[in-house]
C-alpha positions in Angstrom: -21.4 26.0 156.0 -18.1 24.8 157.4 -15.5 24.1 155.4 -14.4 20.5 156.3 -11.2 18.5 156.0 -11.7 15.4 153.6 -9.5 12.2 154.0 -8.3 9.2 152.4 -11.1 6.7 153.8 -14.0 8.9 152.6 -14.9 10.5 156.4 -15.0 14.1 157.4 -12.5 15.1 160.2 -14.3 18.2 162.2 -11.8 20.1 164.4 -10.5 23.4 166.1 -9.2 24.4 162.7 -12.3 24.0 160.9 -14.0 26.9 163.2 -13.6 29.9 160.6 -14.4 33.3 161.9 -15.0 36.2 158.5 -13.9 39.3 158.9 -15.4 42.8 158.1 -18.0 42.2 154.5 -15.7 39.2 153.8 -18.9 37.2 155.1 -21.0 38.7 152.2 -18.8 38.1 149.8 -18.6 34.5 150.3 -22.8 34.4 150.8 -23.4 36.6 148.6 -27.2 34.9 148.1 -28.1 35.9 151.6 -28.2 39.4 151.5 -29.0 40.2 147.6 -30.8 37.1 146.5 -29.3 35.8 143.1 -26.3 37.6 141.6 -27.7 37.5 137.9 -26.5 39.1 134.6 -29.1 42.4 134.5 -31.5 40.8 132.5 -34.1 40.1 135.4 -35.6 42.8 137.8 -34.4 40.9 140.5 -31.0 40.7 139.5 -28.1 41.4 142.1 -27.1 44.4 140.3 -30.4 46.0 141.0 -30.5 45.4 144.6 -27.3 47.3 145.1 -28.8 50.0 143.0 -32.1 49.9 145.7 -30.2 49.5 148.8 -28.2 52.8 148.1 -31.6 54.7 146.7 -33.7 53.7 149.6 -31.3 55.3 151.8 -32.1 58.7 150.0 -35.3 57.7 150.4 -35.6 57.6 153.4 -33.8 61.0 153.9 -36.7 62.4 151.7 -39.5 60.8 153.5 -37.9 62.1 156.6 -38.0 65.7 155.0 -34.5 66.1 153.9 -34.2 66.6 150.0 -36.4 66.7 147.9 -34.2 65.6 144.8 -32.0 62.3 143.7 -29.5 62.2 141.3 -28.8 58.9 139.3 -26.3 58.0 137.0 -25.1 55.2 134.9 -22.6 54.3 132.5 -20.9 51.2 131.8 -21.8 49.9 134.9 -21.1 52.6 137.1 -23.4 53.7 139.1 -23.4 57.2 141.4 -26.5 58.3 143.7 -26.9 61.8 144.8 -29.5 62.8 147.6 -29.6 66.3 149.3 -30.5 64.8 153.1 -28.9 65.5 156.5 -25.7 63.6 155.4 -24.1 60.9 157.2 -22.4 62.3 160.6 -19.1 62.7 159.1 -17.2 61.0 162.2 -18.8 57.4 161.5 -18.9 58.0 157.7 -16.5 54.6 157.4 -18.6 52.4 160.3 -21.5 53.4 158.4 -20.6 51.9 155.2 -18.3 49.1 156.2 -19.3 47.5 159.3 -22.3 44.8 160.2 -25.3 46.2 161.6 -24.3 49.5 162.0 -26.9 52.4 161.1 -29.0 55.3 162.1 -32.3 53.4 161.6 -32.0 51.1 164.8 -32.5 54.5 166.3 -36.0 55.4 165.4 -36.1 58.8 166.3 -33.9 59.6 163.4 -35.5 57.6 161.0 -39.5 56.3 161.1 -41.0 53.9 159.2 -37.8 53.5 157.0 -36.5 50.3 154.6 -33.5 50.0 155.7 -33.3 48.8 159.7 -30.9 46.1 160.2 -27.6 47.9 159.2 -26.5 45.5 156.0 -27.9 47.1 153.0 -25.0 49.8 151.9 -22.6 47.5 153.5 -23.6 44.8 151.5 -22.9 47.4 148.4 -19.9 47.8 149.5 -18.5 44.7 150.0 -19.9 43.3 146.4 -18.4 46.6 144.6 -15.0 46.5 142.6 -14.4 50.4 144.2 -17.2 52.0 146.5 -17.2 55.8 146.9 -19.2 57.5 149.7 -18.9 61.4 150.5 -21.1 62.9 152.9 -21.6 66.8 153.0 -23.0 68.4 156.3 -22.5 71.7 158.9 -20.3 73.1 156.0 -17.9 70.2 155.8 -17.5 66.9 153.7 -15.7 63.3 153.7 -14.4 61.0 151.5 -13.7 57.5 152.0 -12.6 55.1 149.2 -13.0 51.3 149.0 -12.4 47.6 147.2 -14.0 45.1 147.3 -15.2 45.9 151.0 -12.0 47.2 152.4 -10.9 51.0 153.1 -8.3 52.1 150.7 -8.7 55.6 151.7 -10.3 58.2 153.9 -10.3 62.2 153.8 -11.5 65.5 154.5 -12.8 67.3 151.0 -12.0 71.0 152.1 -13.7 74.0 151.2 -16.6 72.0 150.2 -19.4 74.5 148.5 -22.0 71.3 147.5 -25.4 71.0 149.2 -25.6 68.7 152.2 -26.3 65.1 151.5 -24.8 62.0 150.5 -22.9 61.2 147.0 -22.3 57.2 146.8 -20.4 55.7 143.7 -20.2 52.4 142.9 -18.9 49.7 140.6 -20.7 45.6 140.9 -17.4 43.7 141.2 -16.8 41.8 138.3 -15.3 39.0 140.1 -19.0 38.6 141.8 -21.5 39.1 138.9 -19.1 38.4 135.6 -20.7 39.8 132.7 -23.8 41.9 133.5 -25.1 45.0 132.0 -28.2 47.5 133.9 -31.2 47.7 131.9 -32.7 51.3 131.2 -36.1 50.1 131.1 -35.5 47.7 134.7 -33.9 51.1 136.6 -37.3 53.3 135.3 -39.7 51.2 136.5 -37.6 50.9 139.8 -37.6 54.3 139.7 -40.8 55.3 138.7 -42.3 52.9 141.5 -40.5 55.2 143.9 -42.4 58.6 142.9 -45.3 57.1 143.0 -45.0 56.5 146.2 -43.3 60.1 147.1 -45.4 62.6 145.4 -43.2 65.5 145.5 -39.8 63.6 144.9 -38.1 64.3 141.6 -35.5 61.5 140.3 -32.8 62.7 138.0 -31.7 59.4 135.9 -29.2 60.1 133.0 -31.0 62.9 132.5 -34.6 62.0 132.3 -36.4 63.6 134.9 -38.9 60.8 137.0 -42.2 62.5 138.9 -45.2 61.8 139.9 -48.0 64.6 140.6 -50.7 61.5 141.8 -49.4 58.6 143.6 -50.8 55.3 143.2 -53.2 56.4 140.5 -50.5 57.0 137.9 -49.2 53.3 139.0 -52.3 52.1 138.1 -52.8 54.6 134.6 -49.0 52.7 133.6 -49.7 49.0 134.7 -53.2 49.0 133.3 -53.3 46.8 129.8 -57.1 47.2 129.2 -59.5 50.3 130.0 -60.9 50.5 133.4 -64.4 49.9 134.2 -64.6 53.0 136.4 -62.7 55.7 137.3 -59.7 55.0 139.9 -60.6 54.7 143.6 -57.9 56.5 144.9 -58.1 56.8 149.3 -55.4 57.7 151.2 -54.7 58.5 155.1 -51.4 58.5 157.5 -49.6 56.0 156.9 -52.0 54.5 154.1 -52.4 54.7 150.6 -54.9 52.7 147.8 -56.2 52.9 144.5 -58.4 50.7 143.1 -60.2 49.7 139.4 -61.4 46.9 137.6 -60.5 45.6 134.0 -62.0 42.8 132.1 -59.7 40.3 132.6 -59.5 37.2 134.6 -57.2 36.9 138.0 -56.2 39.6 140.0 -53.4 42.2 139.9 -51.8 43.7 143.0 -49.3 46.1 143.5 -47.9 46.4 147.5 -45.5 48.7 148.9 -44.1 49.0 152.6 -42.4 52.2 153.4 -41.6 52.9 149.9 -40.0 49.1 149.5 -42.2 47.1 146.7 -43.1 44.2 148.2 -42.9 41.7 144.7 -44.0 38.5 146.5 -46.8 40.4 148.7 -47.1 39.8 152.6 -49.3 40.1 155.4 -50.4 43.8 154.3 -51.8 42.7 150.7 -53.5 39.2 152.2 -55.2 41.7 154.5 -55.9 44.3 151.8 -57.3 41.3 149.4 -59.2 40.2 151.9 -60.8 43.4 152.9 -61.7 44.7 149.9 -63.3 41.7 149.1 -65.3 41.6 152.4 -66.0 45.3 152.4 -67.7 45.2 148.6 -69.8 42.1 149.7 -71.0 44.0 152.9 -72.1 46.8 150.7 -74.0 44.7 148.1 -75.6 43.3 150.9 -75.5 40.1 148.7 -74.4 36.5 149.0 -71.7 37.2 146.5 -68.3 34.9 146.0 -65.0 37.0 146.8 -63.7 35.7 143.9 -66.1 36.9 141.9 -66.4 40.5 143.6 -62.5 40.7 142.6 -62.0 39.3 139.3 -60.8 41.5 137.3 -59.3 43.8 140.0 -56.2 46.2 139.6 -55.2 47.6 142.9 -52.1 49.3 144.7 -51.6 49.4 148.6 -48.9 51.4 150.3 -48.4 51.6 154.0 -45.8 52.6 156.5 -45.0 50.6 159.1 -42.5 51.1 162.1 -39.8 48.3 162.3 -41.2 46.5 160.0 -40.2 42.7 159.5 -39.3 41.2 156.0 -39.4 37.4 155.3 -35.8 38.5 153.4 -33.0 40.6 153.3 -34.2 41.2 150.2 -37.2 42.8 151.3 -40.0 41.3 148.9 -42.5 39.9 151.5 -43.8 41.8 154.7 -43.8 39.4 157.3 -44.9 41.7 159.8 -47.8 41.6 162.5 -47.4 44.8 164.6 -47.8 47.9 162.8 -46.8 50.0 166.3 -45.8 49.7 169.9 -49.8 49.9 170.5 -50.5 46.5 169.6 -52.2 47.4 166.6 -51.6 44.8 163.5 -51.7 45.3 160.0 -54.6 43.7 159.5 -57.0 45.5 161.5 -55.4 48.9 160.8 -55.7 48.0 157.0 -59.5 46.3 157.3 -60.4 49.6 159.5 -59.4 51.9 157.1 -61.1 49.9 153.8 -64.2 49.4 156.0 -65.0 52.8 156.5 -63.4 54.8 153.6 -64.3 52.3 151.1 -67.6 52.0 151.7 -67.9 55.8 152.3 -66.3 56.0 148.6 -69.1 53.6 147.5 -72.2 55.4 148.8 -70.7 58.8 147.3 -70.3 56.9 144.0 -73.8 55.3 142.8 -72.1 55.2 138.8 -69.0 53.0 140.2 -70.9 51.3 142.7 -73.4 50.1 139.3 -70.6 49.3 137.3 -68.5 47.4 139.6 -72.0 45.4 140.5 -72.8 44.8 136.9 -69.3 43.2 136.8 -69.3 41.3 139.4 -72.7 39.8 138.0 -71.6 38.5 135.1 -68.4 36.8 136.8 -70.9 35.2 139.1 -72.9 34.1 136.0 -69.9 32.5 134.1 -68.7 30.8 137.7 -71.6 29.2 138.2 -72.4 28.1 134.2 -69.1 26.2 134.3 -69.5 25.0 138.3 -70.2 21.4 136.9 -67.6 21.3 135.1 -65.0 23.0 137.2 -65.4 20.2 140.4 -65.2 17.5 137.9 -61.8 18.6 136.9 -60.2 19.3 140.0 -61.3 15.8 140.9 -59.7 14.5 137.8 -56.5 16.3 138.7 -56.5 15.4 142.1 -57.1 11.3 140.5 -54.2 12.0 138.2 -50.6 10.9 139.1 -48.8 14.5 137.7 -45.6 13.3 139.3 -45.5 9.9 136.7 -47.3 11.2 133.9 -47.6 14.7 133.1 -44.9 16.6 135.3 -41.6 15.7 136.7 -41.7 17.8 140.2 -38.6 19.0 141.6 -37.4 17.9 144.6 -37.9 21.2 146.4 -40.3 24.0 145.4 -40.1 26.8 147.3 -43.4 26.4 149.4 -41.9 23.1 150.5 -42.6 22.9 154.6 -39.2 22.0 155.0 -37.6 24.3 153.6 -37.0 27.4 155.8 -35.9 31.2 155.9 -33.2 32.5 153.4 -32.8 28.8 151.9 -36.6 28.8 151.3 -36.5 32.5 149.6 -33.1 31.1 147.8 -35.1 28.1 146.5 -38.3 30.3 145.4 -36.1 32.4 143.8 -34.2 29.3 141.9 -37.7 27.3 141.0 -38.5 26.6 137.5 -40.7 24.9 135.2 -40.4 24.1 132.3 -43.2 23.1 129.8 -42.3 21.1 126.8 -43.7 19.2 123.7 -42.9 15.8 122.8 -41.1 13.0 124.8 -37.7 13.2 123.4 -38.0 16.9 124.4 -38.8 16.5 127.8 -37.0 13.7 128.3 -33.4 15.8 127.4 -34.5 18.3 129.7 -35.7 15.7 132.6 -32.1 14.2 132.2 -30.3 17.4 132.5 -32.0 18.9 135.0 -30.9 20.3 138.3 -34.0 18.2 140.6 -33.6 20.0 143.6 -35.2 23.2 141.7 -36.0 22.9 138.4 -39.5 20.4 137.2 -40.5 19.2 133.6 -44.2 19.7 132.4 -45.0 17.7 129.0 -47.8 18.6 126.9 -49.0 16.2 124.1 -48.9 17.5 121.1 -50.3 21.3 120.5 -52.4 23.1 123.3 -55.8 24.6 121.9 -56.2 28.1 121.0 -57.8 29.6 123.8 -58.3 33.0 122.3 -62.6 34.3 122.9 -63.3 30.9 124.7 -64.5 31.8 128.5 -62.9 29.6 131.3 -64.8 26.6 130.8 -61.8 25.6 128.5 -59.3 25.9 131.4 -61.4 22.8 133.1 -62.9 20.9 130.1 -59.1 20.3 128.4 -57.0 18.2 129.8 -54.1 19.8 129.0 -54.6 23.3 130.4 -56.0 22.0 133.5 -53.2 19.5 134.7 -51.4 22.5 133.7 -53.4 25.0 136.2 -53.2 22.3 138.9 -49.2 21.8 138.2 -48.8 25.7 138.8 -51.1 25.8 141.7 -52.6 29.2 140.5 -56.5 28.1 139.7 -57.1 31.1 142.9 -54.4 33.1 141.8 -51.0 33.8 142.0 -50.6 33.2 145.9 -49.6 29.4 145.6 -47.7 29.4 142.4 -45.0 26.6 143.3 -42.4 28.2 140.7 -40.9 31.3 139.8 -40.4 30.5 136.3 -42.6 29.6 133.8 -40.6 28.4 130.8 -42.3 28.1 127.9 -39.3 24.9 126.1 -40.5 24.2 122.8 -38.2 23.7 119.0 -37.0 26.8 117.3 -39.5 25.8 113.7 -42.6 26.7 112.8 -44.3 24.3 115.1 -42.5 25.4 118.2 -43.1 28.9 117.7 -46.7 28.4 117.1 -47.4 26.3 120.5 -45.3 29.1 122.6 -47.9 31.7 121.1 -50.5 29.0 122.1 -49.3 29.1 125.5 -48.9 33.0 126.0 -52.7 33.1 125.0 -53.8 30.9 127.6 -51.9 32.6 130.1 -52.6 36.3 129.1 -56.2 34.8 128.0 -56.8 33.2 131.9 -53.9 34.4 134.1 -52.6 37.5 132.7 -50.6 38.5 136.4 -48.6 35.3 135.5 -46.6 37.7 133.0 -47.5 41.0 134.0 -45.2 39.4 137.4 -42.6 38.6 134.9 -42.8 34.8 135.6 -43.0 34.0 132.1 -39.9 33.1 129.7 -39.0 31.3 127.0 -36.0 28.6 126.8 -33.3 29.9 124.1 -31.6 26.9 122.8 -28.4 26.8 120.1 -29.2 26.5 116.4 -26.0 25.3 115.7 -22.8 23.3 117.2 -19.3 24.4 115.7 -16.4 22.3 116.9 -13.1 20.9 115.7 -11.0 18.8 118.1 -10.2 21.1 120.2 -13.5 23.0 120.8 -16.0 23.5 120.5 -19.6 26.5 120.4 -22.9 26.4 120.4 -24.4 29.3 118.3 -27.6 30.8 119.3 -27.7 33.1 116.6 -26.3 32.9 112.4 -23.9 35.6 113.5 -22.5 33.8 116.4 -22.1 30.7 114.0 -19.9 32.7 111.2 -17.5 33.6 114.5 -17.2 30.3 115.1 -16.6 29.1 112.0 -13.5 32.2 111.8 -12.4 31.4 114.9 -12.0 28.0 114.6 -10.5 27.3 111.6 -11.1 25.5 108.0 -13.5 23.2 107.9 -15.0 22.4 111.3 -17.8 20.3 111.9 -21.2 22.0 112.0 -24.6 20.6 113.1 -27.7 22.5 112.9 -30.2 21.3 115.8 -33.5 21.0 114.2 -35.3 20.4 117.3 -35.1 20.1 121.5 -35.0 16.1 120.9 -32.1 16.3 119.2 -29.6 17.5 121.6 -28.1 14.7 124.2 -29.1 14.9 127.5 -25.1 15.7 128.3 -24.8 18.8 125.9 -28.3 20.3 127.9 -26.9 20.4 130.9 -25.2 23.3 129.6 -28.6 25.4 128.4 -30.2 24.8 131.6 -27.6 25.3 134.1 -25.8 28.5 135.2 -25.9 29.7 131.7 -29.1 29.5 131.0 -30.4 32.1 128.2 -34.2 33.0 128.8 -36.1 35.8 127.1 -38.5 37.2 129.7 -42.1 37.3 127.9 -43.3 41.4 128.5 -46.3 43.4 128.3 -45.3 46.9 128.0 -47.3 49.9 129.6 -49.0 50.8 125.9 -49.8 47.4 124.6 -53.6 46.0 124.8 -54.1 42.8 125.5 -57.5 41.8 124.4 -56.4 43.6 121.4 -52.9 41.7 120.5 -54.8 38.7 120.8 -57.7 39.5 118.7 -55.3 40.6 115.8 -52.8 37.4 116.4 -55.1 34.6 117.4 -58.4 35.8 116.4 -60.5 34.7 113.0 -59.3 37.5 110.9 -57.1 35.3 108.9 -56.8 37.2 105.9 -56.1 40.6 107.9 -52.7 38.5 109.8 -52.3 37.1 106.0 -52.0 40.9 104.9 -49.8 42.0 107.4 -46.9 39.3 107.5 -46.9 39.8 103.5 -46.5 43.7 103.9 -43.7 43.1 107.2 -42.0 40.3 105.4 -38.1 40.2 105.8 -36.2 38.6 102.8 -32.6 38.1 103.5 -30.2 38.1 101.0 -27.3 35.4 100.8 -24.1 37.4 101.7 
């Protein structure tokens, strides 16, 4: 946006001198937001810091799926970051343009590089500018080259002599601290980056601070690490040019995808998984030969699709969303070349398979059973819903959610990305938070009182309570996780007893109904201070009994202390600070080992002198210092 001249009298003067033209990456440094979503501290998988880390990998990547190296090297230490492929190289003479200037690349040429992430020249560029000091050496036809930068701009360039290394490309690079502040890469983020890669790349080895990352069977291991209950059936696992599935079922409601484009994991989906949902679905029915519900056929279902597509057309610069319709110069689109391929080698797999075929049917049965048990019940509800005013009684929208019509392109993705919820208990509670709110993106949900446990109870409950359904309606994911109207999910309650208890509540009913809700990584819970420590000159809010003895040191004798007992009891004004730009949020995780049905069985199930046993045995007395 412009930057304008403001005068006495309140009106804008727009002039020659307001026309600014940006020179080199200064352009991403001052929109940051355009090219790497939200800048972030490295606590979230789609933190800045992470998208500089994929733009520079998927260029190796691509060199590998070209045939050019068959190894990357990964390091990182205190922020540092280095990437080492074994490719063709960048051509030494355009090593700078390569790295420094707009919409410059090898992939607009696609003879050099097919069905590649990277093709609209920003991505290292966009490293580069966003990097205190960015370090790129290229190694080809016996010779190498250095070039040197900050903060975007050359410092130096020069030929390394005599070089004896293996040809490829060696990138360093530091986020610039001036850009993301404090931030810190996650180990456990950068493996499942990395892992997602070699299962798309059998044959690829990553080396990351020395653990070495392989995968010997594609899309099946993805499924072996994601999966959180047993599968019904062994993995379908089809693959072709250019196309790659597995597929199982779980017992579990909703539906869990995972979708790749040219090694690129598409988070928020696209045109390839609609079709792949939508096939699958379509294709199982066909070979039933059954008037069966597609949501019934895929409840339950755990499913990876990976294809490679020529030119391929993100909704982003981020790359999360194919937006795609041509999948080559012959016309053909995704969907058809997708439904083709399920149509034929799906139901080939089926006929082959008579055990999975009975399983999968035996499966779907009993979906289609429960469905129509609770059908009564179900369009009562959404008819309640739809009679229920949520804007003036139960949730406070936002003013924008990211589906909003009026919203478009990079703003829209900006706004998806910004979007929260957040689901409270009590009216003082949500009515700090309603204050204090940013209303363009964030909404209030209030629930009255504690939410039932949902833990064994089939999804009749969902409907029947009040609560949980205003609450399914508000999210907008009754048919999955397609029209959820918010990125976050946070779970706002008081740091007691009580508060802990109703955000175990509310984990159950998600994991219980809409598991891929966290498995996503849409779930978190608000962290609010315990304390305030001020004297009259400052004053800190303590998360932590640590952080409140610091305080009380660095402050001085005697300062004022207040312990916040609950969410209610902190003034609209001082939220504004918890909820803004420093927001603290603890994203709720499954991990790959644990077992859902069996955490909540042991946590919220009847065997109440069992959990008696074990919080007496795991009991932490601390002793007054």
């Amino acid at each position: 946006m412009d930057e304008l001249k403001e005068v006495e009298k309140g009106t804008v003067i727009y002039d020659d001198e307001n026309i600014v033209t940006l020179e080199g990456l200064e352009h991403v440094r001052r929109r940051p937001g355009m090219y790497i979503g939200k800048l972030g501290d490295g606590s979230h998988s789609d933190d800045g810091i992470y998208v500089l880390l994929k733009e520079v990998i998927d260029n190796s990547i691509d060199e590998y799926r070209m045939g050019y190296g068959k190894v990357i090297e990964i390091k990182e230490e205190n922020g540092v970051v280095s990437v080492r492929d074994y490719g063709r190289g960048i051509p030494l003479d355009s090593l700078v343009r390569a790295v420094s200037v707009m919409n410059t690349g090898g992939k607009f040429d696609s003879k050099a590089f097919k069905k590649s992430v990277g093709l609209n020249g920003v991505g290292t560029k966009a490293v580069n500018a966003l990097s205190s000091t960015f370090t790129v050496e290229s190694f080809r036809d016996g010779k190498g080259r250095r070039a040197v930068f900050k903060q975007g701009a050359l410092i130096s360039e020069e030929e390394i002599p005599n070089p004896k290394k293996e040809t490829g490309t060696y990138t360093c690079f530091e986020p610039d601290l001036q850009m993301f502040k404090k931030y810190q890469y996650n180990e456990e983020i950068v493996e499942t980056m990395l892992r997602n890669y070699t299962y798309l790349n059998t044959g690829l080895t990553i080396n990351f601070n020395g653990t070495k990352i392989l995968s010997k069977n594609g899309l099946i291991d993805l499924l072996n690490e994601n999966l959180t209950s047993e599968a019904l059936y062994p993995i379908i696992h089809l693959k072709d040019k250019d196309i790659e599935i597995a597929i199982t079922h779980i017992e579990q409601y909703g539906e869990e995808y995972y979708s790749f484009v040219n090694g690129q994991h598409t988070t928020q989906g696209g045109t390839h998984q609609s079709a792949f949902r939508e096939s699958v679905g379509r294709t199982l029915k066909d070979f039933y030969d059954k008037n069966m519900e597609l949501a019934d056929i895929r409840r339950g279902i755990v499913a990876a699709i990976a294809i490679g597509v020529e030119e391929p057309v993100f909704e982003s610069q981020t790359k999360t969303k194919l937006g795609s319709t041509n999948i080559s110069k012959d016309g053909i689109t995704v969907n058809k070349f997708i439904n083709d391929f399920i149509k034929k080698e799906l139901d080939n797999y089926m006929h082959r398979n008579p055990d999975t075929a009975e399983i999968l049917h035996k499966k779907i049965l009993e979906a289609e059973k429960e469905r129509k048990a609770i059908a009564g019940v179900t369009k009562k509800a959404r008819e309640r819903a739809k009679k229920v005013s949520l804007h003036n009684k139960k949730l406070r929208d936002c003013r924008y959610h990211y589906n909003d019509t009026r919203v478009k392109d990079e703003a829209k993705n900006q706004l998806m990305q910004e979007s929260a919820i957040f689901i409270t208990e009590g009216d003082s509670a949500s009515g700090s938070i309603t204050k204090s709110r940013d209303v363009n993106t964030q909404a209030v949900f209030s629930l009255r009182g504690k939410p039932l446990n949902s833990f064994g109870l089939n999804k009749r409950v969902v409907y029947e309570n009040e609560e949980f359904n205003l609450l399914q309606a508000a999210l907008n994911i009754e048919d999955g996780l397609d029209g959820l109207r918010y990125n976050n999910v946070i779970v706002a309650t008081d740091a007691d007893v009580d508060g802990m208890h109703i955000r175990l509540l509310l984990i159950t009913f998600f994991l219980q109904f809409f598991p891929e809700l966290i498995k996503k990584g849409h779930v978190y819970i608000l962290q609010t201070p315990l304390f305030r420590v001020r004297n009259k000159k400052e004053t800190r809010y303590c998360y932590t009994e640590e952080e409140r003895l610091k305080a009380i040191k660095s402050l001085g004798p005697k300062p004022e202390i207040t312990r916040f007992k609950g969410l209610g009891e902190i003034s609209p004004e001082e939220f504004k600070h918890f909820i803004g730009k420093d927001i603290r949020l603890e994203q709720v995780k499954l991990r790959r080992e644990d077992a859902v049905q069996d955490l909540l069985s042991f946590y919220m199930g009847k065997n109440t002198n069992e959990r008696q046993e074990f919080i007496i045995d795991n009991l932490v007395v601390e002793e007054d210092v």
